[in-house]
FIDONU-793007 format. One record per atom (N, C-alpha, C, O): residue number from 0; residue in one letter; y, x negated, z. Coordinates in steps of 0.2 Angstrom, whole numbers, plus 5000, padded with zeros to 4 digits. Layout:
REM FIDONU-793007
[r NUM 'a' [Y X Z]],
...
REM end
This chain:
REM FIDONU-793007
[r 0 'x' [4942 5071 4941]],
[r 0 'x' [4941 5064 4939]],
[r 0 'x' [4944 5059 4944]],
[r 0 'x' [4950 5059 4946]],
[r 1 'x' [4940 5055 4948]],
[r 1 'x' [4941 5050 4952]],
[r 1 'x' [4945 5044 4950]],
[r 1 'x' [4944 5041 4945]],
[r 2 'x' [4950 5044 4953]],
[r 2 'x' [4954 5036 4951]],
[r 2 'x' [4952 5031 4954]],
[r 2 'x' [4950 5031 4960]],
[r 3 'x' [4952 5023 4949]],
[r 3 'x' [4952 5019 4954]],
[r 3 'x' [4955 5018 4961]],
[r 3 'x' [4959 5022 4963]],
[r 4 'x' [4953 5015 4964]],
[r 4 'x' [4958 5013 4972]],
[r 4 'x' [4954 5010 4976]],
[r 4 'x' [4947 5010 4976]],
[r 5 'x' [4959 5006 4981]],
[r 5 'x' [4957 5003 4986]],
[r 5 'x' [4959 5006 4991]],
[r 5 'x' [4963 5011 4991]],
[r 6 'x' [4955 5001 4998]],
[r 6 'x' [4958 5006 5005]],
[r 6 'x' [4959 4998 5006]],
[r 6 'x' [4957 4993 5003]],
[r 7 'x' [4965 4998 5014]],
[r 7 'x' [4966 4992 5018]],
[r 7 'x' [4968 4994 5025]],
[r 7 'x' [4973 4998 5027]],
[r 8 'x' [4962 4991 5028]],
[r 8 'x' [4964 4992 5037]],
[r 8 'x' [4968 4990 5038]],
[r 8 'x' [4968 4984 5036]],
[r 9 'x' [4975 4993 5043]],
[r 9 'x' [4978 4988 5046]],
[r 9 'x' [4977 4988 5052]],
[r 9 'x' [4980 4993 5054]],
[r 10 'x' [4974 4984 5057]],
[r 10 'x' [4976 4982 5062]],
[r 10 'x' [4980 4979 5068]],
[r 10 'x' [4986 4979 5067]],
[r 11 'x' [4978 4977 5073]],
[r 11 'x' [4981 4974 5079]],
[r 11 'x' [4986 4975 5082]],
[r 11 'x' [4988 4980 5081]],
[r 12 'x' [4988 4971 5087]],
[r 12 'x' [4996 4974 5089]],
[r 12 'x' [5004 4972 5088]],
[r 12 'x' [5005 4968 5083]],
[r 13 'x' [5008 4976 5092]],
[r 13 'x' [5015 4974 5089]],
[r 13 'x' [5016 4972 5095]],
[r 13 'x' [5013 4973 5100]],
[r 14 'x' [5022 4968 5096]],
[r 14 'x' [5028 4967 5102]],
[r 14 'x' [5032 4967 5100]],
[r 14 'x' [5034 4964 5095]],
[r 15 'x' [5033 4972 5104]],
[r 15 'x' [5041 4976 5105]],
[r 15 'x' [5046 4969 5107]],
[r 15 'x' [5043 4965 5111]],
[r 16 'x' [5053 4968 5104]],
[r 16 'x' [5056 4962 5104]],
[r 16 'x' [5058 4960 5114]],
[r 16 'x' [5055 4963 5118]],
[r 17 'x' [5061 4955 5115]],
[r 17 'x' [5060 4953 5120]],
[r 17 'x' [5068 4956 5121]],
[r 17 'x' [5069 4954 5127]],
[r 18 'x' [5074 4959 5119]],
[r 18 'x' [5079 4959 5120]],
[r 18 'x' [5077 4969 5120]],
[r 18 'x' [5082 4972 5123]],
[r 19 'x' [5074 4971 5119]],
[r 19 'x' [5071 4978 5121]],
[r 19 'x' [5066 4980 5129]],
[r 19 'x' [5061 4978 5132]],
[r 20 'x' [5072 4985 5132]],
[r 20 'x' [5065 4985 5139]],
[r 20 'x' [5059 4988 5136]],
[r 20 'x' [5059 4990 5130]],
[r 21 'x' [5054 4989 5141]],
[r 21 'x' [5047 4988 5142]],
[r 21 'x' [5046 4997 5138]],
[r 21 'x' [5050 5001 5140]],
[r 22 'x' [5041 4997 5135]],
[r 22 'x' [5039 5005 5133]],
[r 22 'x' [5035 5008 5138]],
[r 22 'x' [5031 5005 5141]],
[r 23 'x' [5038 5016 5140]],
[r 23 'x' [5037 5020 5145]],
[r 23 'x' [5033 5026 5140]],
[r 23 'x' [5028 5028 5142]],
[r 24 'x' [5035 5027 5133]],
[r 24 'x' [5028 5033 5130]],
[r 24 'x' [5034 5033 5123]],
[r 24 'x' [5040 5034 5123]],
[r 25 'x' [5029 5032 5119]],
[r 25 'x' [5029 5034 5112]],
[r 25 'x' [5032 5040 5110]],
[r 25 'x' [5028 5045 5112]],
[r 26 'x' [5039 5041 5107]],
[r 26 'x' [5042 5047 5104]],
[r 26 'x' [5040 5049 5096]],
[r 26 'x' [5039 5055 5095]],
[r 27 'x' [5040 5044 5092]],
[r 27 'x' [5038 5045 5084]],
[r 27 'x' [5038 5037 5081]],
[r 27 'x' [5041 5032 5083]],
[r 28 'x' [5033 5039 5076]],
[r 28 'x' [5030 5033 5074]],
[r 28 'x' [5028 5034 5064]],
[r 28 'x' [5024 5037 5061]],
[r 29 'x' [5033 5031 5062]],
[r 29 'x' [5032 5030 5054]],
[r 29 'x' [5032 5025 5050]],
[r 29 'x' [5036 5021 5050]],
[r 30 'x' [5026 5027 5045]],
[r 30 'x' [5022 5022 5040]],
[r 30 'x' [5024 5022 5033]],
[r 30 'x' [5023 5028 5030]],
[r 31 'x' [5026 5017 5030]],
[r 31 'x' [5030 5019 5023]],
[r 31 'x' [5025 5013 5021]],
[r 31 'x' [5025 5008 5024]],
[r 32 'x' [5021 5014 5014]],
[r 32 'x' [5018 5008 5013]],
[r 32 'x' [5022 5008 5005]],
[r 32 'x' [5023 5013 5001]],
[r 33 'x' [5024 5000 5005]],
[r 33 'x' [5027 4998 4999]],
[r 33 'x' [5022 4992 4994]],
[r 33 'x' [5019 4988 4996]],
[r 34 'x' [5022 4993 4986]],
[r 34 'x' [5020 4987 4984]],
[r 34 'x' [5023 4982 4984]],
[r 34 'x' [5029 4983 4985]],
[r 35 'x' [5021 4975 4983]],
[r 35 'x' [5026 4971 4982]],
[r 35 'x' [5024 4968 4976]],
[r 35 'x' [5028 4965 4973]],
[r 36 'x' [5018 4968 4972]],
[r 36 'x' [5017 4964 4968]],
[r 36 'x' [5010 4966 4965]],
[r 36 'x' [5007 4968 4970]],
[r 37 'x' [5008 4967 4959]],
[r 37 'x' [5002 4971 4957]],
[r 37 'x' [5001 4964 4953]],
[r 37 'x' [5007 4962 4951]],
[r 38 'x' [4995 4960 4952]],
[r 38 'x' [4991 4956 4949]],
[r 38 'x' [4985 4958 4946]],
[r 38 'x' [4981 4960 4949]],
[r 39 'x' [4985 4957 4938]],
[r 39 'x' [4980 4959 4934]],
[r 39 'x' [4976 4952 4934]],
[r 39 'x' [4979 4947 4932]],
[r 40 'x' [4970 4953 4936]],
[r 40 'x' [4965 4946 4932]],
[r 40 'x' [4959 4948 4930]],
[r 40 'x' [4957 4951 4934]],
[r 41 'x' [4956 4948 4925]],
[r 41 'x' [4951 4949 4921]],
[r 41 'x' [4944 4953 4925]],
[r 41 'x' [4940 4951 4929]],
[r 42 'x' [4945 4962 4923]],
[r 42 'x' [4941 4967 4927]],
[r 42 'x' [4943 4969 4936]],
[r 42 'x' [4941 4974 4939]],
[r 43 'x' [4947 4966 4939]],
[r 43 'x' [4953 4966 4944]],
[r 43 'x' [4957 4968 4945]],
[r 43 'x' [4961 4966 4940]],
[r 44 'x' [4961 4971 4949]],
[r 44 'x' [4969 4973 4950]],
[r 44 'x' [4970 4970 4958]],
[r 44 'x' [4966 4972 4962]],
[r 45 'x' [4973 4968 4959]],
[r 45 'x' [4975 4964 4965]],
[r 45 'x' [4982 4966 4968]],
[r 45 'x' [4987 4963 4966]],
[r 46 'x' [4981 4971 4972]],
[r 46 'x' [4988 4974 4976]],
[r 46 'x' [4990 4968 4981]],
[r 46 'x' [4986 4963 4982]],
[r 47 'x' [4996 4969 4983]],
[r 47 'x' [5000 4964 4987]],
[r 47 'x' [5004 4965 4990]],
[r 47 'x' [5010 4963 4988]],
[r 48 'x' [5005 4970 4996]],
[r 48 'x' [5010 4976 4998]],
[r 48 'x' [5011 4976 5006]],
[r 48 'x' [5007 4973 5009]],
[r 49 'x' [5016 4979 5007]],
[r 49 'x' [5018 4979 5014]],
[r 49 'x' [5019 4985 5016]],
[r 49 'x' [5021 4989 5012]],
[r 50 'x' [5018 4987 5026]],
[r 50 'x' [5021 4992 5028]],
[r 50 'x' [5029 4993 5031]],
[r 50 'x' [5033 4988 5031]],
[r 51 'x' [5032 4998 5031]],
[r 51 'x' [5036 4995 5036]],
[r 51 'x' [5034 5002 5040]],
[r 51 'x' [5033 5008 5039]],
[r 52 'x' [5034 4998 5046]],
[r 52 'x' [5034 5004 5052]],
[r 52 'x' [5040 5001 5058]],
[r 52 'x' [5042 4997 5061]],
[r 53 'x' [5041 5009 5057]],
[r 53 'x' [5045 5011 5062]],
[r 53 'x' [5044 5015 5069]],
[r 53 'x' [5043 5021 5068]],
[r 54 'x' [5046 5013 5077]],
[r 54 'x' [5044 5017 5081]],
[r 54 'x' [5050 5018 5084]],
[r 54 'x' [5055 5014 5084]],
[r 55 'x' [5049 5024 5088]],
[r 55 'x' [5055 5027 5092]],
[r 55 'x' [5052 5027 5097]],
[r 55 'x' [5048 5032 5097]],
[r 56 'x' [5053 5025 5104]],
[r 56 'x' [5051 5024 5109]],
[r 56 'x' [5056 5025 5117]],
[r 56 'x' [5062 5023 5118]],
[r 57 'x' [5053 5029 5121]],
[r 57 'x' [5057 5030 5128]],
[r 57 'x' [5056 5022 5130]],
[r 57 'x' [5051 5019 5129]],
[r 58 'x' [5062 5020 5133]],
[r 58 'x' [5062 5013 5138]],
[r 58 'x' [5060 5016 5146]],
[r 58 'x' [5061 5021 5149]],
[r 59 'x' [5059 5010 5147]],
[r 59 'x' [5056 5011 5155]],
[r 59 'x' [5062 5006 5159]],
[r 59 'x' [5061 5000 5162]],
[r 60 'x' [5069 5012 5158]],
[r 60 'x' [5074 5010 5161]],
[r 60 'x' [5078 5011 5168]],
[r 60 'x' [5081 5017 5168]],
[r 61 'x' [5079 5009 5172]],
[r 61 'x' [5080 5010 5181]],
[r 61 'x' [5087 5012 5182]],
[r 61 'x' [5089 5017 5185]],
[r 62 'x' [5092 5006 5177]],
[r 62 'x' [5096 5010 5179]],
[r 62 'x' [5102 5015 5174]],
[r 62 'x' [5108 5014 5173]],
[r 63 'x' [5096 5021 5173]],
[r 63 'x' [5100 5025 5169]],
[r 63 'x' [5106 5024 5160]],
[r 63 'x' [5110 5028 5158]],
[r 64 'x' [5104 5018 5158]],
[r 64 'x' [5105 5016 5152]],
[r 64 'x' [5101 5019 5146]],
[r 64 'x' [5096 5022 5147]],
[r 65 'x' [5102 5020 5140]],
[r 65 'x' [5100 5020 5136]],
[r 65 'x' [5093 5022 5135]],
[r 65 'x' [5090 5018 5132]],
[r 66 'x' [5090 5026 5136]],
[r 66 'x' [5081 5027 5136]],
[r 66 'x' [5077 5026 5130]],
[r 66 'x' [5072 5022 5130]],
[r 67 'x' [5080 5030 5125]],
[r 67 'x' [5078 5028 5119]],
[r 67 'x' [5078 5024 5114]],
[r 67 'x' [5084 5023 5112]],
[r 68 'x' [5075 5021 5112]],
[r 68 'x' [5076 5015 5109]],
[r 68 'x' [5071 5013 5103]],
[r 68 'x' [5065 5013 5103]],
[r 69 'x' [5074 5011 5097]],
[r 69 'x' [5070 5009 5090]],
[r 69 'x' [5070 5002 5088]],
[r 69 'x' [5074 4998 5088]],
[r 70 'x' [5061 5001 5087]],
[r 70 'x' [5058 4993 5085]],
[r 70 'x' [5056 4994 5077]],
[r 70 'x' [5055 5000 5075]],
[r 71 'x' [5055 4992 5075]],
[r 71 'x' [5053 4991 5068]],
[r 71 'x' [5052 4985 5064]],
[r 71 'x' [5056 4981 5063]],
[r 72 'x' [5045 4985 5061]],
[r 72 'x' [5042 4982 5060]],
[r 72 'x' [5039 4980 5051]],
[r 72 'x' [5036 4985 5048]],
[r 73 'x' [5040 4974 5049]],
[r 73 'x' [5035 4975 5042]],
[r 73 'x' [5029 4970 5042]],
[r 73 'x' [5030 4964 5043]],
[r 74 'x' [5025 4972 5042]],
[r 74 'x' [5018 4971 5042]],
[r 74 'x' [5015 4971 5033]],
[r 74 'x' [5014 4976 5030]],
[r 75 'x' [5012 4963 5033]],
[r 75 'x' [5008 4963 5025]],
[r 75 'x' [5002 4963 5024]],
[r 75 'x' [4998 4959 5027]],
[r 76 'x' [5001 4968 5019]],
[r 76 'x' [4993 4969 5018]],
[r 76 'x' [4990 4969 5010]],
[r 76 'x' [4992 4972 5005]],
[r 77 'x' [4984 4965 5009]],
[r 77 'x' [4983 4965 5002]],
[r 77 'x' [4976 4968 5001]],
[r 77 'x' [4971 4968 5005]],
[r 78 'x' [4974 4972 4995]],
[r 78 'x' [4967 4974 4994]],
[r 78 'x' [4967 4972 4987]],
[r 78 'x' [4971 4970 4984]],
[r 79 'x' [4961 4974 4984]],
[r 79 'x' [4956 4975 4976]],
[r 79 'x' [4955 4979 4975]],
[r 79 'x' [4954 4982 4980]],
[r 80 'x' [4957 4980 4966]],
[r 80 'x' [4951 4988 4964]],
[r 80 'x' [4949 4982 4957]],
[r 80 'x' [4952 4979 4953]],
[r 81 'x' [4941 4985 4960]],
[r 81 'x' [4938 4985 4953]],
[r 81 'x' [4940 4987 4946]],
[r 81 'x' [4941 4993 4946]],
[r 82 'x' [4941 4984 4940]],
[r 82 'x' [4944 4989 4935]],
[r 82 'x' [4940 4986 4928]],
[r 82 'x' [4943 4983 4924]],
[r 83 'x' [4935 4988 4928]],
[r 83 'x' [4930 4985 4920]],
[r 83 'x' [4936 4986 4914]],
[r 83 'x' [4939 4991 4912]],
[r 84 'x' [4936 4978 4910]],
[r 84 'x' [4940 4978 4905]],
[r 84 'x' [4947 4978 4903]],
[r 84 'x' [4949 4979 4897]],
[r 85 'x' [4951 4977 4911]],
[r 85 'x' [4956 4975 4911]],
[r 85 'x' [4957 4968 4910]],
[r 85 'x' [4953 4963 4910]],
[r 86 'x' [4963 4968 4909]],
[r 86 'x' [4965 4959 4905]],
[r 86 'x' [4970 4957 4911]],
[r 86 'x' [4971 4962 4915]],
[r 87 'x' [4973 4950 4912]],
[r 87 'x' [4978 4950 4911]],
[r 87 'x' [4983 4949 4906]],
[r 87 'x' [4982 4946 4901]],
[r 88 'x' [4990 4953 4908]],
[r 88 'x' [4994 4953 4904]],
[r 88 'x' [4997 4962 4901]],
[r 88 'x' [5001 4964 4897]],
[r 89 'x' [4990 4967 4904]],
[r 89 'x' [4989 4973 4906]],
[r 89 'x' [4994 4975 4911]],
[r 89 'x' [4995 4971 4915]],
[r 90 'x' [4997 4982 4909]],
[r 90 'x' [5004 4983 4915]],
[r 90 'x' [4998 4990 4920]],
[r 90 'x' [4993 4993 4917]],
[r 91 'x' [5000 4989 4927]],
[r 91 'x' [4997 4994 4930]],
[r 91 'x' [5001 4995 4935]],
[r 91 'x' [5005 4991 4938]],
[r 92 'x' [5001 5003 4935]],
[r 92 'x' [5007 5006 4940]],
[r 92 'x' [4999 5009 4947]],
[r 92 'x' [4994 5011 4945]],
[r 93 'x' [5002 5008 4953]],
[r 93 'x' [4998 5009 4957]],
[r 93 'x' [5002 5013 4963]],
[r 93 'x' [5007 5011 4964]],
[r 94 'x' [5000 5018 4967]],
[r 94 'x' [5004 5021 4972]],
[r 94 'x' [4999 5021 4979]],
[r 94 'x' [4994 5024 4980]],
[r 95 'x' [5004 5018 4983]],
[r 95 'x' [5000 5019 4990]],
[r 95 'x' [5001 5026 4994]],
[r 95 'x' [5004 5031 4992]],
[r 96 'x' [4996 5026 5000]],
[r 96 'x' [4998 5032 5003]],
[r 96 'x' [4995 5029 5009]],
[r 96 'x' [4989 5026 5010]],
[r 97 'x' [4999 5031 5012]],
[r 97 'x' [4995 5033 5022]],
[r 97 'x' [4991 5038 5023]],
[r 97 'x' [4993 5044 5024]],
[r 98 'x' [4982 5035 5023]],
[r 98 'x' [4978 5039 5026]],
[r 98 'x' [4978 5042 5033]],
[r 98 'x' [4977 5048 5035]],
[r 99 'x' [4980 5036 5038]],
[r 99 'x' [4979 5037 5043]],
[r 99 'x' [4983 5035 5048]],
[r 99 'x' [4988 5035 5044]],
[r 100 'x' [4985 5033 5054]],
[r 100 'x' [4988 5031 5056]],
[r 100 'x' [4989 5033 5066]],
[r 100 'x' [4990 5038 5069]],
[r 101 'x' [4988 5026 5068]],
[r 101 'x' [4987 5029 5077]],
[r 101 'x' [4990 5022 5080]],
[r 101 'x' [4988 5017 5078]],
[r 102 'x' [4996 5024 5085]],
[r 102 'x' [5000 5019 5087]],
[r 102 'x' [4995 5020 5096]],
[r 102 'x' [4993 5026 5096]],
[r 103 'x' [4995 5017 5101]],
[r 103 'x' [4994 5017 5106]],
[r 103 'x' [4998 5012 5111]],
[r 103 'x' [4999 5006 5110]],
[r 104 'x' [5000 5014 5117]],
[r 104 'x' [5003 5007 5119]],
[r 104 'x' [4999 5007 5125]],
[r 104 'x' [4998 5011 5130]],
[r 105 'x' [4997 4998 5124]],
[r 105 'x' [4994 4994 5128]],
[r 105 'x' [4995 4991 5133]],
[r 105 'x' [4991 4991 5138]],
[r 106 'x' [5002 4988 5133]],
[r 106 'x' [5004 4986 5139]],
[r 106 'x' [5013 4987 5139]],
[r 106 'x' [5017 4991 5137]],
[r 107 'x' [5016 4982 5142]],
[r 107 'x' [5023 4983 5144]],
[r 107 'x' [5027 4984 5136]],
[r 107 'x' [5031 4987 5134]],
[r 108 'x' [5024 4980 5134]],
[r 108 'x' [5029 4978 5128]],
[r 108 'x' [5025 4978 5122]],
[r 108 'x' [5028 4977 5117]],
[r 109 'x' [5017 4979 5121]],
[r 109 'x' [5015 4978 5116]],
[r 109 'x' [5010 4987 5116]],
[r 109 'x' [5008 4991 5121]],
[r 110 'x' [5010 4987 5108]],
[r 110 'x' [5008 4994 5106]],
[r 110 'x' [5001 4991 5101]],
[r 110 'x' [5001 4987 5096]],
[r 111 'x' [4997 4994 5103]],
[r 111 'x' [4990 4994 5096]],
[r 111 'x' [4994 4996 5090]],
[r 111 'x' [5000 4998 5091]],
[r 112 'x' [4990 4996 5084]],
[r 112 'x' [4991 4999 5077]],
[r 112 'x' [4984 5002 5074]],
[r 112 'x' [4979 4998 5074]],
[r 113 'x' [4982 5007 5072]],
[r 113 'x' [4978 5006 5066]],
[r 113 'x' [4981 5010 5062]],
[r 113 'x' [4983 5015 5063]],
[r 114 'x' [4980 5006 5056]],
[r 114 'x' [4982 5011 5050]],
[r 114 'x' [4978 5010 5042]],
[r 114 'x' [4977 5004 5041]],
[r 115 'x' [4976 5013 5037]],
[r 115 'x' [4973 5017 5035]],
[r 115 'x' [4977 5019 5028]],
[r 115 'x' [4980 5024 5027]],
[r 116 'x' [4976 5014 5023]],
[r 116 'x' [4980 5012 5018]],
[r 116 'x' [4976 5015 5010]],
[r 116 'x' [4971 5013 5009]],
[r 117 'x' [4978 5018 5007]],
[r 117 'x' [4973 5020 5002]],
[r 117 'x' [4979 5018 4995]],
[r 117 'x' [4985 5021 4995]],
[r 118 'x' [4978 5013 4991]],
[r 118 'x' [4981 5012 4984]],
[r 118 'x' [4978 5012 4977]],
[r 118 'x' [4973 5008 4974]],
[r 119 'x' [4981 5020 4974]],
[r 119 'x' [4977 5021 4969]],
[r 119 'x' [4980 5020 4963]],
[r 119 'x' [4986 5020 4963]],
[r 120 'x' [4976 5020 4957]],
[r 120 'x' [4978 5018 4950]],
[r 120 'x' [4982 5026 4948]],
[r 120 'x' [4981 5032 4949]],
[r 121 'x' [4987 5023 4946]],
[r 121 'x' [4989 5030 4942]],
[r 121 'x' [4991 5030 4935]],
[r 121 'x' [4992 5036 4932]],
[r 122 'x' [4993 5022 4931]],
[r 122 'x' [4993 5021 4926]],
[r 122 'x' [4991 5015 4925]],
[r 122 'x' [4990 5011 4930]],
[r 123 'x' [4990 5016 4917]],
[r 123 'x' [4987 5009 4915]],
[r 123 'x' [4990 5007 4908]],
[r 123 'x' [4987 5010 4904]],
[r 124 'x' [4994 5002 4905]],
[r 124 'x' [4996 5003 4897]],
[r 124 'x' [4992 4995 4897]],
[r 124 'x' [4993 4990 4901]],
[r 125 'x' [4988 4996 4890]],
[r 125 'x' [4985 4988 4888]],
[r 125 'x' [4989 4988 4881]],
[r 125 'x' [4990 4993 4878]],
[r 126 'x' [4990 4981 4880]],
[r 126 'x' [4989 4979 4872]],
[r 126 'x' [4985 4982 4868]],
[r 126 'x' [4979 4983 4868]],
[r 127 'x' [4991 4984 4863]],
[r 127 'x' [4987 4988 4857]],
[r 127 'x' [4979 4986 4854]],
[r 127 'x' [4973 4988 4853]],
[r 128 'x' [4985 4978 4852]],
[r 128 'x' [4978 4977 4851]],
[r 128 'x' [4972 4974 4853]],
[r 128 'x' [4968 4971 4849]],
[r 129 'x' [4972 4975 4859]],
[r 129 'x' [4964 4974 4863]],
[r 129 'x' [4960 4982 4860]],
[r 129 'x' [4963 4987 4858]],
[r 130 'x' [4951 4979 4862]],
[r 130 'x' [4949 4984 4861]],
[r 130 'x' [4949 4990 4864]],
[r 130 'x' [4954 4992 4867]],
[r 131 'x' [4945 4995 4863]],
[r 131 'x' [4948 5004 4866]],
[r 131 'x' [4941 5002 4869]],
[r 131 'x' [4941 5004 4875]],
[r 132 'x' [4934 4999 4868]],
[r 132 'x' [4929 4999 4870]],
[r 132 'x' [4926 4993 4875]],
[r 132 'x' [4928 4987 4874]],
[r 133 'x' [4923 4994 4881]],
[r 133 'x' [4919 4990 4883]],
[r 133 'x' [4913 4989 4884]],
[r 133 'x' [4911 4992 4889]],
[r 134 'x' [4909 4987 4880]],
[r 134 'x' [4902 4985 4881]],
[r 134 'x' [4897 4984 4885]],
[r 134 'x' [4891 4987 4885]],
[r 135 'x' [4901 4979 4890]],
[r 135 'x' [4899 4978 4895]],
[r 135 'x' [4898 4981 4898]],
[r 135 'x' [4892 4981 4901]],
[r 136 'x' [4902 4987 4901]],
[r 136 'x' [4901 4991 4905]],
[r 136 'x' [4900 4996 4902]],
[r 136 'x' [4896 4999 4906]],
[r 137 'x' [4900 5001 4895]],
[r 137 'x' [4899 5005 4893]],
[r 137 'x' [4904 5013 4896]],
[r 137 'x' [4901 5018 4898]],
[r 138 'x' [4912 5011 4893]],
[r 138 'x' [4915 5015 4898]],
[r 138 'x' [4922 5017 4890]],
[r 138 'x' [4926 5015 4887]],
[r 139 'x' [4918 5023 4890]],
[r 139 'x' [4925 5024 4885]],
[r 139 'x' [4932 5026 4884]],
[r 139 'x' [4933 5032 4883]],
[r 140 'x' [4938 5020 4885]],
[r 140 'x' [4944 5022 4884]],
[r 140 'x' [4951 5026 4879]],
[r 140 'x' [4952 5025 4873]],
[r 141 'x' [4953 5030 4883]],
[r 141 'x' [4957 5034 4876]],
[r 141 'x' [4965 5031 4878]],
[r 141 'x' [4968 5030 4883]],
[r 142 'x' [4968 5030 4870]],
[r 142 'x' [4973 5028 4872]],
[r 142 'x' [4978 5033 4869]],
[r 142 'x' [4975 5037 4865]],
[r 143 'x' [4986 5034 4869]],
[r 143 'x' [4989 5039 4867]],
[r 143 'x' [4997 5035 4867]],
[r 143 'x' [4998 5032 4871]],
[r 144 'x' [5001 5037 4863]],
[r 144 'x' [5009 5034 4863]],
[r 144 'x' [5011 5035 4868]],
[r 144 'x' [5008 5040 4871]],
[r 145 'x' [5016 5031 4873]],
[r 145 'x' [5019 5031 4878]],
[r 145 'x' [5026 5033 4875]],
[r 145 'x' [5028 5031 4869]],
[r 146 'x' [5031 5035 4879]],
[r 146 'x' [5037 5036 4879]],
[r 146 'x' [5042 5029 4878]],
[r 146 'x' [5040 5023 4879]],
[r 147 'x' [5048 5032 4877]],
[r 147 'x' [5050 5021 4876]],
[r 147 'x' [5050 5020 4881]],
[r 147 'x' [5053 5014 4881]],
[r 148 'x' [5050 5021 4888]],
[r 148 'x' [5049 5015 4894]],
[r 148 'x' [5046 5009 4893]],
[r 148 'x' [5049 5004 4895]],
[r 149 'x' [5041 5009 4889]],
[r 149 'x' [5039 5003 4888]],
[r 149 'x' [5038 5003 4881]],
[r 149 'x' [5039 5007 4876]],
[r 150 'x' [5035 4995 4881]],
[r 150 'x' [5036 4991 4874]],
[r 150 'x' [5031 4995 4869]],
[r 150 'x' [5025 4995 4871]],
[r 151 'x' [5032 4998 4863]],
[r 151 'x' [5028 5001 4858]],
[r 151 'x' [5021 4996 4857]],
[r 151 'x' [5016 4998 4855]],
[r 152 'x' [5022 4990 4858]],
[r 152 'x' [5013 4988 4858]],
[r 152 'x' [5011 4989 4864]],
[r 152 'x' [5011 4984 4867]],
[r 153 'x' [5010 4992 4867]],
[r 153 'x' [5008 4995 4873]],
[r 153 'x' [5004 5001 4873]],
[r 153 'x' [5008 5006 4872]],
[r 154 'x' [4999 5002 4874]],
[r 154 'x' [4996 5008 4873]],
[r 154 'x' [4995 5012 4880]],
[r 154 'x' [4994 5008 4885]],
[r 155 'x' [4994 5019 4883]],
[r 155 'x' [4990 5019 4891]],
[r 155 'x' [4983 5020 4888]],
[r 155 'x' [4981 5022 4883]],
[r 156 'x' [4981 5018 4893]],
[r 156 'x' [4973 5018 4896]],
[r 156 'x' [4972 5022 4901]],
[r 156 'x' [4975 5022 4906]],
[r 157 'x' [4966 5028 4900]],
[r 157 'x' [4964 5032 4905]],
[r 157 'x' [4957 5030 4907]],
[r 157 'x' [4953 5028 4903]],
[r 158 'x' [4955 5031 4914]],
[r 158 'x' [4948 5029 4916]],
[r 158 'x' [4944 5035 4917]],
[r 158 'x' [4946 5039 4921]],
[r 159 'x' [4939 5036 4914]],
[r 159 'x' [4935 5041 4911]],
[r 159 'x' [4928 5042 4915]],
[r 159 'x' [4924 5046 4913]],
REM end
């Protein structure tokens, strides 16, 4: 069974701070994608999340000081997932992951990004009493008790 999800490119470049000497060659490079905010609006889920990326980098240092050295970065990125017969006011847990990811560097101080974002549904609890069916779209939901994390008029929703 396929889950919803979205994907989000992240592009462009970074600069390496100006109190940082100049990048000599990329040691390790890491991508933690966070949410910051799930938005439900009528058949919609609207992610709102951030990376933080981190690089560990040789400097291109003459005299014999410190070589290695770490820049770290958050960078924000937002996507959609279709979701027929979502409301708001529906609670939605979603989990990102890093599909991809390719750091290059360009010039003294500045490094390309791509990265390669995938956020997928992995729960859904609606209001009891909204319907279990949708019409519209012709899509059958089952709902089942949740545990007490959440409020008893809360039902989960599985996508079928």
């Amino acid at each position: 069974m396929k889950r919803p999800s979205c994907q989000a490119l992240v592009n462009g470049y970074l600069e390496v701070p100006c109190n940082k000497p100049p990048i000599e060659q990329i040691i390790f490079t890491g991508v933690k994608p966070e949410i910051d905010k799930v938005i439900v609006i009528k058949d919609k889920i609207i992610v709102r999340s951030h990376l933080e990326i981190s690089i560990e980098y040789v400097g291109d240092v003459s005299d014999g000081s410190q070589p290695v050295h770490y820049a770290h970065f958050n960078i924000k990125f937002d996507c959609f997932i279709d979701y027929p017969c979502i409301k708001p006011g529906d609670k939605v847990k979603v989990s990102p992951n890093v599909e991809y990811s390719e750091f290059t560097v360009e010039g003294e101080k500045t490094i390309s990004k791509l990265i390669v974002i995938k956020a997928t549904v992995v729960d859904v609890i609606i209001k009891e009493d909204e319907p279990g069916y949708c019409t519209s779209v012709g899509r059958q939901y089952t709902r089942h008790h949740r545990n007490s994390r959440f409020n008893s008029r809360y039902r989960s929703l599985f996508w079928l």
